[in-house]
N, C-alpha and C positions, 0 to 999 in steps of 0.2 A: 494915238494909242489904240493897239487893233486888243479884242477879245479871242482868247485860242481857243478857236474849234472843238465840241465834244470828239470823240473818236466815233467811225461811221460803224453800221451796224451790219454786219452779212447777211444780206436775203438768202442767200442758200440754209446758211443755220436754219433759219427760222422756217422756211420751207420743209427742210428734216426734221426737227422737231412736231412740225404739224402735222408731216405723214404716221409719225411715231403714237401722235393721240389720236388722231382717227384707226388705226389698228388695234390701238389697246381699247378703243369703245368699239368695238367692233367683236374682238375676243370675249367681253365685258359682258355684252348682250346675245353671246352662244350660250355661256357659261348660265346666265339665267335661267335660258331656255331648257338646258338640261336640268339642273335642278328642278325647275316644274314639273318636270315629266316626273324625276324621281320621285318630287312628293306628291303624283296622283297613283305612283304605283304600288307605293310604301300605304297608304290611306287604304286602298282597296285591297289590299293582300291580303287576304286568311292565316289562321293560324296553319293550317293544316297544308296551304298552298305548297308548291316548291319554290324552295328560294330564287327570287327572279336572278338573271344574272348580271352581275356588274356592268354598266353603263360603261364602254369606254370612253375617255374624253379625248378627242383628237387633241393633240398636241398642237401648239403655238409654234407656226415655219413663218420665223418674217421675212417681213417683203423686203427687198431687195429697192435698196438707196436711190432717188434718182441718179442719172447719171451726172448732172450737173453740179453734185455736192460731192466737194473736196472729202476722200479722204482722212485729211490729218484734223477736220472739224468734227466727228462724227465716229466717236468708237464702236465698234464690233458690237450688234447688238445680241448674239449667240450669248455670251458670256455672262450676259443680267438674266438670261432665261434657266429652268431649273426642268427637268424632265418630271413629266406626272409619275405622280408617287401611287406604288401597284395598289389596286384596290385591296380592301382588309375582307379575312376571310371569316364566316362566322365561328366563332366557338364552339368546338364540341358540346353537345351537354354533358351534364355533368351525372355521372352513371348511382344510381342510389349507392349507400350502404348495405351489402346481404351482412344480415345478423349470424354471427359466430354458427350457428347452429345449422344453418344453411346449407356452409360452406360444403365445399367438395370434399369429403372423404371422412370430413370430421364424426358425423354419425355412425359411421364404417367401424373408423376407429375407436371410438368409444364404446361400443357395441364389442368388437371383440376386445379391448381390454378389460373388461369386465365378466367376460367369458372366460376367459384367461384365470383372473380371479376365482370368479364362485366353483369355475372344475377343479382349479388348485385346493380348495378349500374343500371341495368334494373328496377330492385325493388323503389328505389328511384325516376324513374323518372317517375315511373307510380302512385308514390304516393306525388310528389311534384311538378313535371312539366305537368302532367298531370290537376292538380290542377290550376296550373299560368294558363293554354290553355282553362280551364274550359270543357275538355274531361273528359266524363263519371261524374259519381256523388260519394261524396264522400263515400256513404256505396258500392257501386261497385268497389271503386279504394280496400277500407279497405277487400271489402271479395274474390275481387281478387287476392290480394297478400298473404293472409290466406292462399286460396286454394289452391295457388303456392306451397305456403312453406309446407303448408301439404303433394302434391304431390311429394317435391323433396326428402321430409324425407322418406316417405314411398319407392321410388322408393331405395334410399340408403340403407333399411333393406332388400328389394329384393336381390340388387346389391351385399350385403354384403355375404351370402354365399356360392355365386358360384366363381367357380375359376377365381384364377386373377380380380375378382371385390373387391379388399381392397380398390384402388385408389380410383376406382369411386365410388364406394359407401362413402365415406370418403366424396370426393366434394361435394357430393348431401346431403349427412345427413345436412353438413358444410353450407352449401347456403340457406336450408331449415330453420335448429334453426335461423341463422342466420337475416334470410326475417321475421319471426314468431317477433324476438326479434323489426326492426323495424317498424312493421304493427302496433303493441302494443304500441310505440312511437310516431309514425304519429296518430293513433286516439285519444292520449293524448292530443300532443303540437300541431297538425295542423288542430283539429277537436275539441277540446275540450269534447269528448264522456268520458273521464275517466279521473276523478282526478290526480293528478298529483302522492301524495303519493301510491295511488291502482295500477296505472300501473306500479309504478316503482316493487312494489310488483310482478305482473304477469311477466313483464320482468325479474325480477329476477329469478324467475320460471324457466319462457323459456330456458335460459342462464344455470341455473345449472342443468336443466335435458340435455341440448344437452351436460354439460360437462360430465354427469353422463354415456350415452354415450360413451363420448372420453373413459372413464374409463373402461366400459366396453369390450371396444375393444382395449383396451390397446393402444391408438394412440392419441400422443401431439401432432400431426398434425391439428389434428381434433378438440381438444380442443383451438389451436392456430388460426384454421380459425374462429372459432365459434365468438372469442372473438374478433378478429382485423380486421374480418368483419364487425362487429358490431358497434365496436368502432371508425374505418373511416369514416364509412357510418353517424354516425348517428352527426356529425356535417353539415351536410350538410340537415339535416330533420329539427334540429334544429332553421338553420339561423341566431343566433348569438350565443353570449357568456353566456348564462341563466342559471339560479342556475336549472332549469328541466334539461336541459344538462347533468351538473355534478351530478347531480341525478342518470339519467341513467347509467353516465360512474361511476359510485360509487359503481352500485346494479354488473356492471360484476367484477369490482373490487374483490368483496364480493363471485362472481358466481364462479369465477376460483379458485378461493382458497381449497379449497376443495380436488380437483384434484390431488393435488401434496402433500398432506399428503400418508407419506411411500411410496412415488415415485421421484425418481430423474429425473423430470419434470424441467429441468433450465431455457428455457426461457418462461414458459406461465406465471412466478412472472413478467417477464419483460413486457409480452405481456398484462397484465390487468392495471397494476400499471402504465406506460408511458405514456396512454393518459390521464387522470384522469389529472398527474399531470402538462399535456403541458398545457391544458386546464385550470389549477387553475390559473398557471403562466401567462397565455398565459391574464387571466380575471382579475388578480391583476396589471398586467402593464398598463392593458387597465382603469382601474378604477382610480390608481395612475397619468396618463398621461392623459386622455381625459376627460371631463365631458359629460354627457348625457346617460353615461352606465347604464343599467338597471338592475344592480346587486349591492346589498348593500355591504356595507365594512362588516358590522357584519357578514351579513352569508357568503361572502367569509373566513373569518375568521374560523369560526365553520368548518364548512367544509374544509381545510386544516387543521384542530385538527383531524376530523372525518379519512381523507384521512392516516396520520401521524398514526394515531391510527391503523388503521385497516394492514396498514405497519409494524408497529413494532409486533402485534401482531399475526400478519403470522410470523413474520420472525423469533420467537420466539415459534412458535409451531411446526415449519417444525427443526428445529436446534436445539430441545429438546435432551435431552441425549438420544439415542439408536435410532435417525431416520435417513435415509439413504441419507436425505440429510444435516446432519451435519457437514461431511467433505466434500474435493475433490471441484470438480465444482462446482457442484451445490449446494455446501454450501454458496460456495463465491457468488452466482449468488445469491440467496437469501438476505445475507446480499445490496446486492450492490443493488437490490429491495427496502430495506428498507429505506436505504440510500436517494434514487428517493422519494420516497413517503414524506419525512420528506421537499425537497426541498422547496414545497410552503409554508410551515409554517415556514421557514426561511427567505421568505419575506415578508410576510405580514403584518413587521413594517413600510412598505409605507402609509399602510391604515389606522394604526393606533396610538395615541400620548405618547410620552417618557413614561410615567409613566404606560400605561396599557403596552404596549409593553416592557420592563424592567419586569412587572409581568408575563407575558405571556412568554418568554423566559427566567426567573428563575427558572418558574414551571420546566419548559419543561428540563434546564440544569438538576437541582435537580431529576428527575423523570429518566433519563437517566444515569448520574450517579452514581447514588447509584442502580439501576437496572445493569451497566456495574461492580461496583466491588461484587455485590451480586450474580450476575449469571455464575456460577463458572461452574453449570450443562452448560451453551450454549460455542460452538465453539470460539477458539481464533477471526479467523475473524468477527466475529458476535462483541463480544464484546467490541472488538477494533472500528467498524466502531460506534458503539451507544455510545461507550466514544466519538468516535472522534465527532457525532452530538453534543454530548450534551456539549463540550468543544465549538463546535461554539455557542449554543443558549449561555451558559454563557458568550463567549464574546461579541457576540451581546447584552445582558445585561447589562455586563457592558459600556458598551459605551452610549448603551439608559438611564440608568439611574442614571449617574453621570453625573457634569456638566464638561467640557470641559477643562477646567483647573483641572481636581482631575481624568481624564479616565486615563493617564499616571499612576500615580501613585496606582491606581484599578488594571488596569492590570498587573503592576510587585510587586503587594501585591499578587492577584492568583497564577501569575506563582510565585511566593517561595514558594507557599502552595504545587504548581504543583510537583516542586520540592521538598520538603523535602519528602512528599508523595513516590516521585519515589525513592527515595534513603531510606528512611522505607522502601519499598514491594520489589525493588530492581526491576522495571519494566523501560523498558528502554521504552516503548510507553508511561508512564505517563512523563514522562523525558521529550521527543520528545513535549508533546504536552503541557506541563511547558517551552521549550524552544521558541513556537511559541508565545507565550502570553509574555514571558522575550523580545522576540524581536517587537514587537508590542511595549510594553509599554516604552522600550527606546530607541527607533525612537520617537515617541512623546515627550521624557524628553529631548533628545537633540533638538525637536523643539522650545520645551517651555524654554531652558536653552542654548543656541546655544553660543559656545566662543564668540562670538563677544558682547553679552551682559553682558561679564565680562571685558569686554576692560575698559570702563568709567561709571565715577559714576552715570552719567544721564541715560543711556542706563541699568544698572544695578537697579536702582531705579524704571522704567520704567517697569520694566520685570517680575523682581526676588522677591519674596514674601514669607510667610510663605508655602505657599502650594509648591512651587519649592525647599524647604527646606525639606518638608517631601516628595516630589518624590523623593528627592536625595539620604535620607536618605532609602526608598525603593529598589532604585537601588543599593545600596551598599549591601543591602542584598542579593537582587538576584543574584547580581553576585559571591557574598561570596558563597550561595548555590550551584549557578551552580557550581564555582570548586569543592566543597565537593562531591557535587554527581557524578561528573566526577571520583574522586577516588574511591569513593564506591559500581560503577558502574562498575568499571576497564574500563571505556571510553577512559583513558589515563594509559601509565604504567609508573611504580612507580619513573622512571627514567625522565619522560616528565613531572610530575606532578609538579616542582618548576617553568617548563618552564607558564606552563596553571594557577599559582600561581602570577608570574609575569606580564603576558597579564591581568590579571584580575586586578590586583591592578593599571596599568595606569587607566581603570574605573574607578574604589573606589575611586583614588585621584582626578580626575575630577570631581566629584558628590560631591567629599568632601569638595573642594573647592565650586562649587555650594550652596552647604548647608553651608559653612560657611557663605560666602559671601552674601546668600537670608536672611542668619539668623541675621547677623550687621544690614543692611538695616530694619529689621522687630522690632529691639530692639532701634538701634541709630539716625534710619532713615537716611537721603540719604548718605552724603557726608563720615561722622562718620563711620557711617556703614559698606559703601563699604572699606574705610579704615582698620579698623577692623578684617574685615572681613578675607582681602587680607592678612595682617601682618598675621593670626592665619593660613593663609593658607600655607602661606612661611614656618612656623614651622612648621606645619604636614606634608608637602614634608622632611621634613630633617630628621623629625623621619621617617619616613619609609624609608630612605636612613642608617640611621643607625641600624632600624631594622634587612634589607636586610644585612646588611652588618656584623653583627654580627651575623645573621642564617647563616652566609655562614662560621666563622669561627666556629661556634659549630657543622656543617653538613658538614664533608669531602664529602660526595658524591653529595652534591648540592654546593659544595663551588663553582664551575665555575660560575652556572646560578646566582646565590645569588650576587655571587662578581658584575657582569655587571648591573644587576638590580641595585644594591646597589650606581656604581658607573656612572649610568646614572640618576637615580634621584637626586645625588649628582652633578652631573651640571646643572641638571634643576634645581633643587633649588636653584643653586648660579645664574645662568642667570636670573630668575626672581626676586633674589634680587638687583642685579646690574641694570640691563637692564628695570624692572618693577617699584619695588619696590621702588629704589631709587629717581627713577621721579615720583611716584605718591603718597607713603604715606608723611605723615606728621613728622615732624624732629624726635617726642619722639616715634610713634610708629616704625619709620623708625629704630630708634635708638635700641628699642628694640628687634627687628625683628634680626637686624644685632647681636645683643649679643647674641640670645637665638641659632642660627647657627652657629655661631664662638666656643659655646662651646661645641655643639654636633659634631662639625667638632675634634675639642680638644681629647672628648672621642674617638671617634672612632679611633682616629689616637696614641691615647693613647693605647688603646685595641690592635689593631693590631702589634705595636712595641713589646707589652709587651707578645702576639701570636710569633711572631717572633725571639723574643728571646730564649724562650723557646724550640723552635725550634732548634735555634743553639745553645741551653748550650747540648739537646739531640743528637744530633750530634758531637760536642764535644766530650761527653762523651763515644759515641759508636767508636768513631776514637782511642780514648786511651786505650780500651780495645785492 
């Protein structure tokens, strides 16, 4: 019996192998070497030294196989080797913070807006308190502040081409249009030299040539002083609240606009448009609250249309398809201009009675909304903000002109319109703004329908009428729509959707009861009525109990939500026939109430056995297989 041989061992291999550790202690002990050097030069460096420079490391070239190793024993040793990785380079330092005050231009700038200021304030006092003191005469104070403003413009176009004068030449143009705009004002209202319509005319001028100006010199600085100089100052020329005021603050309105056509100019929309409308607001509360104002309701009125008008149609020429400010910032800064501009004509129903104000904020919803789903060419935000006005003037409409008993039911008549709308276009902002008008209009239905005035007949007779019948019947629709467009909308998913089914329907049944109970009282009158009413209402909880209850066994995958719906309105309904019903209707309806629930208790519990069986004869028959 022989013993078989280990298998023999190749000297070559192991000859290759052994070349391969002597190369790698050989690489081993280069690699030391360098590093010692690094760390006697990293030791010695100063701070202040220059950075030495990167040590390269020659690269690992191996040797080459002897010649007497095969081959197919001895893989390519290239391919375990990795190229040296670039040296790292140091990091910048890191440069301090200059403090705000520092910075380039900033002191420049604050320097001359403030110059800007106190001349302006100069200007005014030499044409107003000059005036109270009865210093100088009035064509000296008017062609003194002329020659002012002339000199500070001119010095501005001086200032303007030599170096480093942008700033000041910028304050100086800025202070001059500026002086010119209220020199032209004070000889209208404080001198009466110039009609009122003429000078607003030449101010207007004034105003759009220093914006012409800003334009030219490419600077919304410039066109910002011009305008918010102008605009500060000239209440205080004025002296109160005057339709010549909002005149003037109308024409810069009008003056600045201009400007920010194909320029993404964002806040000089905000810097013309804001005083205009503090001031409309500022003279509609004053006219609403005080008597002896010297401003008419009518032309306050016109004049916030004028104001609204000249708003939406900036905001609407600047957010045209292909202009540069219909996205981004300053698209939004535009819209949110127009938005300000609209404010005073959304109050102006202080000034004015139900029935013109209901007209006047019809136009304006109607004109607005069919404007927001027609302008398909203007920016998302633009469109949304002018549905969103025009969704207020319409409620304000409806509130002004319905009577106070019927606003309830107006407004969740809109909002279902608001709704169905949103779920046709498939827009969740019409949704949103269908759901603010649903919640308005039933907060009012449960003021005017509040449980408590379903407790007794008196309280119910008192209250509840044909019109609380059709709000009820109102809300059952809005809330019917809102879940619809909640589906349609994917607001809810499809698994939540029996849940948002259910919530809705404790509504429906409350309203429905409402409407039953407003509607006995409206046909039987009181006692009858509420009677009636209640009994009719006991059997519509039991059918939607058994509604619920039989969607849940035809819908395995809502049978959970179905079944609890199903069998919580199924104790409400027995607790208000016990608990309610039995104390308060009359024997035959009582009587009838009790039968027509006793057999729909029957069915369902009929239905369900007869579900359950079936159940277990299938099970049955799958166990016998």
């Amino acid at each position: 019996m022989t013993t078989p041989s280990s298998p023999a061992v190749d000297p070559r291999l192991v000859t290759a192998l052994s070349d391969e550790c002597e190369s790698i202690g050989r690489q081993l002990r280069h690699m030391g070497q360098n590093l010692s050097i690094l760390q006697t030069q990293l030791t010695t460096m100063r701070p202040a030294a220059p950075a030495a420079a990167p040590v390269q490391i020659p690269a690992y070239v191996p040797q080459p196989a002897p010649q007497h190793v095969a081959s197919q024993h001895v893989a390519p040793q290239s391919q375990y080797l990795r190229p040296p990785s670039p040296p790292m380079q140091p990091s910048p330092p890191k440069q301090p913070s200059v403090p705000w005050w520092q910075r380039d231009g900033v002191i420049s700038r604050l320097l001359a807006i403030a110059g800007v200021a106190v001349t302006l304030i100069g200007v005014v006092m030499l044409l107003v308190l000059a005036a109270q003191a009865g210093f100088f005469g009035p064509p000296l104070r008017v062609i003194g502040g002329a020659a002012l403003s002339g000199a500070l413009i001119f010095a501005g176009f001086r200032v303007y081409g030599r170096p480093g004068g942008r700033v000041g030449a910028i304050a100086l143009a800025a202070t001059g249009f500026a002086g010119l705009y209220l020199d032209v004002m004070a000889a209208s209202v404080l001198y009466g030299w110039i009609v009122s319509p003429l000078s607003m005319v030449i101010a207007f001028g004034i105003a759009a040539a220093g914006v012409s100006v800003a334009v030219r010199w490419n600077s919304e600085p410039l066109a910002l002083l011009i305008v918010l100089g102008a605009a500060l100052a000239a209440p205080a020329l004025a002296g109160a609240l005057t339709l010549s005021l909002i005149g003037f603050l109308v024409a810069l309105q009008v003056a600045g606009f201009s400007a920010q056509l194909g320029r993404d100019w964002k806040y000089l929309g905000m810097a013309r448009t804001v005083p205009v409308a503090i001031v409309l607001i500022a003279a509609i509360v004053g006219v609403s609250l005080f008597d002896g104002m010297q401003v008419d309701s009518s032309a306050l009125t016109i004049s916030a249309v004028v104001v609204s008008l000249i708003g939406l149609s900036a905001a609407v020429a600047l957010q045209w398809k292909g202009s540069p400010s219909r996205d981004g910032v300053a698209g939004a800064w535009s819209s949110a201009t127009f938005i300000v501009a609209t404010l005073p004509l959304l109050g102006v129903d202080v000034l004015l009675g139900d029935q013109m104000a209901s007209l006047l904020y019809g136009v304006m919803a109607l004109v607005l909304l069919v404007g927001a789903a027609a302008g398909a060419a203007l920016s998302t935000h633009l469109r949304m903000g002018i549905a969103g006005t025009g969704a207020v003037a319409l409620l304000l409409c409806c509130v002004a002109g319905s009577p106070q008993s019927l606003t309830a039911a107006v407004l969740l008549a809109v909002a279902t319109v608001f709704i169905v709308i949103a779920g046709s276009t498939g827009s969740r902002f019409v949704c949103a703004l269908g759901s603010v008008f649903a919640a308005i209009g039933l907060i009012g239905f449960l003021e005017s329908a509040s449980p408590s005035m379903l407790m007794t007949s008196r309280a119910a007779s008192a209250h509840l009428d044909a019109l609380t019948a059709l709000t009820s019947l109102t809300a059952i629709g809005v809330l019917v729509a809102f879940v619809w467009v909640m589906s349609r909308l994917a607001l809810v998913s499809e698994n939540n959707i029996a849940v948002a089914w259910a919530i809705s329907g404790m509504g429906i049944l409350y309203a429905a009861t409402c409407a039953l109970v407003a509607s006995g009282i409206e046909i039987w009158g009181g006692t009858t009525g509420f009677v009636f009413g209640h009994s009719a209402a006991t059997v519509v909880w039991m059918l939607a109990a058994t509604s619920a209850l039989v969607f849940g066994l035809n819908n395995r995958e809502h049978a959970h939500t179905m079944l609890g719906t199903g069998l919580t309105l199924t104790c409400a309904a027995l607790a208000k026939l016990f608990l309610f019903d039995l104390a308060t209707l009359s024997g035959l309806v009582r009587g009838v109430a009790f039968l027509v629930v006793g057999l729909l208790l029957l069915l369902v519990g009929t239905r369900y056995a007869r579900a359950f069986g079936k159940a277990d004869q299938i099970n049955s028959a799958s166990a016998a297989r």
